[in-house]
N, C-alpha and C positions, 0 to 999 in steps of 0.2 A: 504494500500500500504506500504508494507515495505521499509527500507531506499533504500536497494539495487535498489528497483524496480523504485523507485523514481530517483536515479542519470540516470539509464539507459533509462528511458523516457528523462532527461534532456539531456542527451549525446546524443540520438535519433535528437534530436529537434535543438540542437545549430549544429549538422552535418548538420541536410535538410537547413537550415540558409545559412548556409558558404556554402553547395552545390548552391543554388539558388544566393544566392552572386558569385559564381564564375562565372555559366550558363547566369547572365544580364551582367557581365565585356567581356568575351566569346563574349556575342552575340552583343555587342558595339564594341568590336575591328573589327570582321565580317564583320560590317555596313562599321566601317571607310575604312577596306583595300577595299570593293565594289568602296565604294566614290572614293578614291585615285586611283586606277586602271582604273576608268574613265576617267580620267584626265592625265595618265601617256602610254607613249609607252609601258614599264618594268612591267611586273609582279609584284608585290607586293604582299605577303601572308601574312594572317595575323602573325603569328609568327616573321615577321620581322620588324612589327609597334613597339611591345610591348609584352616581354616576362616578365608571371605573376611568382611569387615565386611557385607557387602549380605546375608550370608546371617542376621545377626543375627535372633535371634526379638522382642527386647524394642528398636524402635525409637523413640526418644522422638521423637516431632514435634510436641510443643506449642509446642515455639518458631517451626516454620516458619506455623503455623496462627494464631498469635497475631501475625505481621507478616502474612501476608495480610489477615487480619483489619483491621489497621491500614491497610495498605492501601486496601482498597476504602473503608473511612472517609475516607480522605484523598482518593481519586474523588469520593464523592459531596461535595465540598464545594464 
């Protein structure tokens, strides 16, 4: 297994992580707005219990874009 091959299994695997961390936080806020809606005249969704960072509309990623960038500069040399 080459280096490359090797980071990109790790980048594979710490992604399905954070995915699956996100999918059990998701499916506990779910649970709670069910719970609460029982108990409430008012609608409740979940998005209004508890808004996570990943759900951000406005994510800045020039900074991760601008070291890859540097990156593969420093590959090709």
């Amino acid at each position: 297994m080459t280096p490359r091959e090797f980071w990109n299994a790790c980048d594979g695997h710490n992604k399905k992580k954070e995915r699956d961390y996100q999918i059990r936080w998701e499916q506990t806020r779910w649970q709670a707005a069910v719970q609460v809606n029982s108990f409430t005249k008012k609608t409740i969704h979940p998005q209004d219990l508890l808004k996570f960072p990943w759900e951000s509309e406005a994510i800045d990623r020039s900074e991760e874009i601008k070291k890859i960038k540097e990156y593969r500069k420093w590959l090709e040399q």
